[in-house]
C-alpha positions as CSV (number, residue, x, y, z in Angstrom):
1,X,-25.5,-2.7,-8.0
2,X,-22.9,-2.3,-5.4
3,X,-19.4,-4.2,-6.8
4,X,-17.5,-6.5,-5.0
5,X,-14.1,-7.9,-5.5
6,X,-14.8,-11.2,-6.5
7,X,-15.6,-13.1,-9.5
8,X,-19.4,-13.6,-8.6
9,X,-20.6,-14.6,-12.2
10,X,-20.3,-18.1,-11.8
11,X,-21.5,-19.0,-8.5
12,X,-19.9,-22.3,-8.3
13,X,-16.5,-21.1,-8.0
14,X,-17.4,-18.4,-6.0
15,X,-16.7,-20.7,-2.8
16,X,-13.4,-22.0,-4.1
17,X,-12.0,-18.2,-4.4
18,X,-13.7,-16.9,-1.6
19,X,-11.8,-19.5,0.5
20,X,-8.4,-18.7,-0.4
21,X,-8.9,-14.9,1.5
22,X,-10.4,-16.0,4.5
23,X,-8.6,-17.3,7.3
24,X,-10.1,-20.5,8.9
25,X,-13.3,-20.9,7.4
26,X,-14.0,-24.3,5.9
27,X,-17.4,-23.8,4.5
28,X,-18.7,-24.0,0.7
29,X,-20.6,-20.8,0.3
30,X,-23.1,-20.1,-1.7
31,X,-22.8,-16.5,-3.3
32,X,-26.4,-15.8,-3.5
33,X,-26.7,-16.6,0.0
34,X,-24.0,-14.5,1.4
35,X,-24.6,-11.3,-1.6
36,X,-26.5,-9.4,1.2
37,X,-23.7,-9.3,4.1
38,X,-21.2,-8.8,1.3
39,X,-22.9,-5.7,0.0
40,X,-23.9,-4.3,3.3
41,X,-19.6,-5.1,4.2
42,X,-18.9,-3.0,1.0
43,X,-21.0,0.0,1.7
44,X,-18.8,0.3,5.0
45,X,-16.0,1.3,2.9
46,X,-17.7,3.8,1.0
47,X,-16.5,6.6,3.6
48,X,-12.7,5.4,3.6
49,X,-12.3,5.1,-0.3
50,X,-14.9,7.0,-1.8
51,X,-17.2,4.9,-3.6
52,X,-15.6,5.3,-7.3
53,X,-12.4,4.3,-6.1
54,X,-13.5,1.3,-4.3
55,X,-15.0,0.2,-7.4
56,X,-11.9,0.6,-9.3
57,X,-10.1,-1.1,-6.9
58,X,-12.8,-4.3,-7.2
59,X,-12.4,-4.4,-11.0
60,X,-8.4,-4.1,-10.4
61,X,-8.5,-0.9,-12.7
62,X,-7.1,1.3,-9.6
63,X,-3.5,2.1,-11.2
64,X,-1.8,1.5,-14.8
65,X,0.4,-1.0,-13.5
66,X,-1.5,-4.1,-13.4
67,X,0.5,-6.3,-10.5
68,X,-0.1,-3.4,-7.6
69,X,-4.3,-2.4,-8.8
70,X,-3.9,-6.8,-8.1
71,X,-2.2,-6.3,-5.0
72,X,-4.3,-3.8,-3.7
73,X,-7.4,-6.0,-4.3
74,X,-6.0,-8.4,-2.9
75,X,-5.8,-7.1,0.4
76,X,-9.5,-5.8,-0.5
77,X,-10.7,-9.2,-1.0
78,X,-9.2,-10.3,2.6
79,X,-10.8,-7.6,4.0
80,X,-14.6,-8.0,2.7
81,X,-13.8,-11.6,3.2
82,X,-13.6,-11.5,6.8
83,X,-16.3,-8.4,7.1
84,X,-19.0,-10.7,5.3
85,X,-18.8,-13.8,7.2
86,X,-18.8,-11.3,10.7
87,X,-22.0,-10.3,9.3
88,X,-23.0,-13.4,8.1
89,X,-21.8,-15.2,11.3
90,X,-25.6,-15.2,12.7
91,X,-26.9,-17.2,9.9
92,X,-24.2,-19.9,9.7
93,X,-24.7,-20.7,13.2
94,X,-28.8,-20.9,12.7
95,X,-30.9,-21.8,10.4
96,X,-34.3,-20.8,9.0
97,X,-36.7,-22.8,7.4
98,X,-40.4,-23.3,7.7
99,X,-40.4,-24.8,10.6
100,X,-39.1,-21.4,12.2
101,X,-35.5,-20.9,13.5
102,X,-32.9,-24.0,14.9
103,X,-29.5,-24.5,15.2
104,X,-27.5,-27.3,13.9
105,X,-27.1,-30.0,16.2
106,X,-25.7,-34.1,15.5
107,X,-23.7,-36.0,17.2
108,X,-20.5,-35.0,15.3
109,X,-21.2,-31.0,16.0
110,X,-22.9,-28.9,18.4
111,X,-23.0,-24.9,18.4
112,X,-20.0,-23.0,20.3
113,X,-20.9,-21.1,23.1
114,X,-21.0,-17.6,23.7
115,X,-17.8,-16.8,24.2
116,X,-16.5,-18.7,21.2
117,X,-19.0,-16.7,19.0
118,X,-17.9,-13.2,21.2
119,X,-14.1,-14.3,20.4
120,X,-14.6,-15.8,16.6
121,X,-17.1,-11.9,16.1
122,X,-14.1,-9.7,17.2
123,X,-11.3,-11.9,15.5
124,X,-13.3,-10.9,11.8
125,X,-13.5,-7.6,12.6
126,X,-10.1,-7.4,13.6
127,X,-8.9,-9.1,10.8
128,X,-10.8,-7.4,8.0
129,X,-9.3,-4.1,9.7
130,X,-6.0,-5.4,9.3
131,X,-6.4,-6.1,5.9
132,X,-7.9,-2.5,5.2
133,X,-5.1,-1.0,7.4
134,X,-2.5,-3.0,4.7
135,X,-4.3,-2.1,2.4
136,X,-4.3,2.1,3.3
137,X,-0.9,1.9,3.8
138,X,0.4,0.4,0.1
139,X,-1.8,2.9,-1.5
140,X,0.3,5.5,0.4
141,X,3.9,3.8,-0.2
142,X,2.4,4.0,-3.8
143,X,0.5,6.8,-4.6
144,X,1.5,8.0,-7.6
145,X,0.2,4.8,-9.3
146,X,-2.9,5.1,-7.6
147,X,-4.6,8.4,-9.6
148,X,-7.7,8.0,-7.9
149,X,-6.1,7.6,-4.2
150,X,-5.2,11.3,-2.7
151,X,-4.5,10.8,1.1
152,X,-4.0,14.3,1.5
153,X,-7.8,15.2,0.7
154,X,-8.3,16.3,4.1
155,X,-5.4,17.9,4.9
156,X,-7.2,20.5,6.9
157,X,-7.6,17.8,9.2
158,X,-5.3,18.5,12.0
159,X,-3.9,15.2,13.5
160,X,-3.0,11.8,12.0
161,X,-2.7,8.2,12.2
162,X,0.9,8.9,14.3
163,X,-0.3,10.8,17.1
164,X,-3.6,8.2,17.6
165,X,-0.5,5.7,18.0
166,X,1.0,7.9,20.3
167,X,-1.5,9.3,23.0
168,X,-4.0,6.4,22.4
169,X,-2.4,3.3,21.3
170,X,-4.8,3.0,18.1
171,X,-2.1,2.6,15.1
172,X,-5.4,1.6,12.7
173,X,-4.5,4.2,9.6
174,X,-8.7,3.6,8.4
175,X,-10.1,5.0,11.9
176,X,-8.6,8.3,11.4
177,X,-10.2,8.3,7.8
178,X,-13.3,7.2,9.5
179,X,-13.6,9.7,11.8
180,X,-12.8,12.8,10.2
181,X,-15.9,14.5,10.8
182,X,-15.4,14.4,14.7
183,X,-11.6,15.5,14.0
184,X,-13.5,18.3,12.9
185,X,-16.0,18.6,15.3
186,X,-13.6,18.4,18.6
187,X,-11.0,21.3,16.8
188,X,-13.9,23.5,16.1
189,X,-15.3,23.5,19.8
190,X,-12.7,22.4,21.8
191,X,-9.4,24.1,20.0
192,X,-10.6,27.0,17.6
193,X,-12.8,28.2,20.6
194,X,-9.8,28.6,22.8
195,X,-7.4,30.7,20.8
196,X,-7.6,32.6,17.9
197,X,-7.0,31.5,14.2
198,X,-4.7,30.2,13.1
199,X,-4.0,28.0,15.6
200,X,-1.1,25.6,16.0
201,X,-1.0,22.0,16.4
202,X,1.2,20.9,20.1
203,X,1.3,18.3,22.6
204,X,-1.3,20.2,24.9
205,X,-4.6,20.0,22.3
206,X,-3.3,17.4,19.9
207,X,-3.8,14.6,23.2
208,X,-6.7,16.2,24.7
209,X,-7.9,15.6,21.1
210,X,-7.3,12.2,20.7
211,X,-8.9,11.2,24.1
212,X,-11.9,13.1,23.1
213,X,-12.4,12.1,19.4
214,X,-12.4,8.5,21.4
215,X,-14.9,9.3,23.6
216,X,-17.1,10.9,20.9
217,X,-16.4,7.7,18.5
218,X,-17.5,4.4,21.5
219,X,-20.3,6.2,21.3
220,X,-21.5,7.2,17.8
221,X,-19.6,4.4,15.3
222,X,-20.8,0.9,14.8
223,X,-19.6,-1.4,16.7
224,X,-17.9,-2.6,13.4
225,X,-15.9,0.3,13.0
226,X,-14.7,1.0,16.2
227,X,-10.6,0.4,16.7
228,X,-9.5,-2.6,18.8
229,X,-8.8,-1.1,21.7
230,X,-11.9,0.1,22.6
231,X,-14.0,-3.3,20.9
232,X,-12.0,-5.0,24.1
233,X,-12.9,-2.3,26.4
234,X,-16.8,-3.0,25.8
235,X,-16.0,-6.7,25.6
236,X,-14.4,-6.8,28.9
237,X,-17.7,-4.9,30.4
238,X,-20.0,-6.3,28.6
239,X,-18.0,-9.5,30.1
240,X,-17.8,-8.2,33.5
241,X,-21.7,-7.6,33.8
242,X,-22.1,-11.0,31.9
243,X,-24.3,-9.2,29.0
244,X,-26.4,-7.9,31.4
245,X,-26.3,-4.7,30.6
246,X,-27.1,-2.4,27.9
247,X,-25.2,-2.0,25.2
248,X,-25.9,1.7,25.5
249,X,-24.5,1.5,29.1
250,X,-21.7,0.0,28.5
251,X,-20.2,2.4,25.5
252,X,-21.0,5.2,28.1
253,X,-19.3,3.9,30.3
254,X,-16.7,3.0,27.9
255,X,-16.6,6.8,26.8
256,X,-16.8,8.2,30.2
257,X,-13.1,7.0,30.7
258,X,-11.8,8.6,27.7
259,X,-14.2,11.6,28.2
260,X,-12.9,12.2,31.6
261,X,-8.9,12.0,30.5
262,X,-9.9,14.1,27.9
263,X,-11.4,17.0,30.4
264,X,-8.5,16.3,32.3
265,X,-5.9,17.7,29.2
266,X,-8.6,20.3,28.5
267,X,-8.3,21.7,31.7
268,X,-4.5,21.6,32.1
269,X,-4.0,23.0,28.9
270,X,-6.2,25.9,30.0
271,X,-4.3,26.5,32.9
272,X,-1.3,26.8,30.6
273,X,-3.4,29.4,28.3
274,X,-4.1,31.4,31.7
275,X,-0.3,31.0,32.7
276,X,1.1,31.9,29.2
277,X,-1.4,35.0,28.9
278,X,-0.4,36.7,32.0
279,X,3.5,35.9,31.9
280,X,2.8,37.8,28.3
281,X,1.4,40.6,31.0
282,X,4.6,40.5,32.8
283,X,3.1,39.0,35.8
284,X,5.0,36.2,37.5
285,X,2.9,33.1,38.4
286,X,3.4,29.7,39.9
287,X,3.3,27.4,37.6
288,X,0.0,25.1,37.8
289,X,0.2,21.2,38.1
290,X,0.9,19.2,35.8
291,X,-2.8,17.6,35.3
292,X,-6.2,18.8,36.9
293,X,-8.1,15.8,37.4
294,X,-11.8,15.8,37.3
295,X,-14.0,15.7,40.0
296,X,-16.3,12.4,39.9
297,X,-18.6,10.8,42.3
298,X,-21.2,7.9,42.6
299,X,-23.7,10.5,41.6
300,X,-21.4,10.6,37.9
301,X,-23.3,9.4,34.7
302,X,-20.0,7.9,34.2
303,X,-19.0,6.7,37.2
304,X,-17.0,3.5,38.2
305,X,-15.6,1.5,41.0
């Protein structure tokens, strides 16, 4: 059975614990209502702590020193806290019974509207994030009292959290651990296949990187897992087009902005391959511009006014 960090053998404190990690949520819970969205919260951070781990770090077993394996679930707790009731959120607002599906409605409440929902959705996930991104980082500041916690597992993994935060504005520590397979995938075909082994990290590749690694991610992650930056991006189309749209339309349209500033660095940093390979002939060149931009038109997949 998939382990969570709470006390979930007594279902009638559940609620009372449950509420002291969650941020705004007056509701009395019932943990065999909610097991379901808690599990399927939990399994999402298989991929980012391994599975053993994260089960150490439910049972506050994760280091020697009792107060920090505490500390650390802690900020686990927060974290599934807000990730349950975003998946969740659906059936709090309605309810099922025999009588099919309703929605409360007295004359003390009424349901929020869309946007309330869209804003209260994105606050969770943003939240739990932040929590998991806490969370990351004190197992780094402290890992040598976390045995099971080796941050340097992928170390042939070529970029980090840093230059995310610096070419992309996403300073989320978790994305890069969720994405490591397209950090992979981009340095294979996009680096590797441009210059010979070994090659070395620089500005050029590491921001043509980032851009596409975005691109690749709107488009592939759940919505869930996406960083904050690009959850607003959709939200603001999705808001433009007034949910109009297609989801799938909107994340390529999405990924079509970071795709195309990613070709862009891709092709300047060719240029530079070209310049540097024949000044190593002795030839003299002009040097190219700065950026090649890419050529896009209303007949573009990813086109936009």
């Amino acid at each position: 059975m998939i382990k969570l960090p709470f006390d979930t053998t007594n279902p009638a404190t559940f609620a009372a614990e449950f509420k002291t990690v969650i941020s705004g949520v007056n509701v009395t819970l019932d943990y065999r209502n909610i097991e379901s969205s808690m599990c399927k919260a939990a399994v999402f951070l298989y991929k980012i702590f391994t599975q053993e781990f994260y089960d150490l770090l439910c049972t506050g077993t994760a280091s020697p020193d009792e107060e920090k394996s505490m500390t650390a679930r802690n900020c686990l707790q927060r974290a599934i806290a807000h990730f349950s009731v975003y998946e969740h959120l659906i059936f709090l607002i309605t309810r099922i019974g025999n009588d099919g599906v309703t929605v409360k409605k007295n004359d003390d409440e009424t349901t929020v509207f869309k946007y309330q929902q869209d804003q209260l959705s994105d606050n969770l996930v943003t939240t739990g994030w932040f929590w998991i991104n806490m969370l990351v980082g004190y197992l780094n500041d402290n890992s040598d009292d976390f045995p099971g916690w080796n941050p340097d597992t992928d170390s042939d993994i070529p970029v980090d959290a840093g230059d995310f935060e610096k070419w992309v504005g996403v300073p989320d520590l978790y994305f890069v651990i969720a994405v490591r397979s397209i950090i992979r995938e981009v340095w294979m075909e996009c680096v590797e296949s441009r210059l010979p082994k070994p090659v070395v990290k620089d500005d050029y590749n590491t921001r043509a990187l980032c851009y596409d690694v975005m691109a690749r991610a709107c488009m592939r992650l759940a919505y869930m897992i996406l960083p904050e930056p690009i959850r607003k991006d959709i939200s603001n189309e999705m808001g433009k087009n007034h949910n109009a749209q297609a989801d799938t339309y909107i994340r390529e349209k999405v990924a079509g902005i970071y795709a195309r500033k990613a070709q862009a660095y891709w092709t300047d940093w060719d240029v530079r391959l070209k310049r540097d390979a024949v000044k190593n002939n002795k030839k003299d060149v002009a040097d190219p511009p700065r950026f090649s931009s890419v050529n896009v038109n209303e007949n573009d997949r990813f086109y936009f006014n």
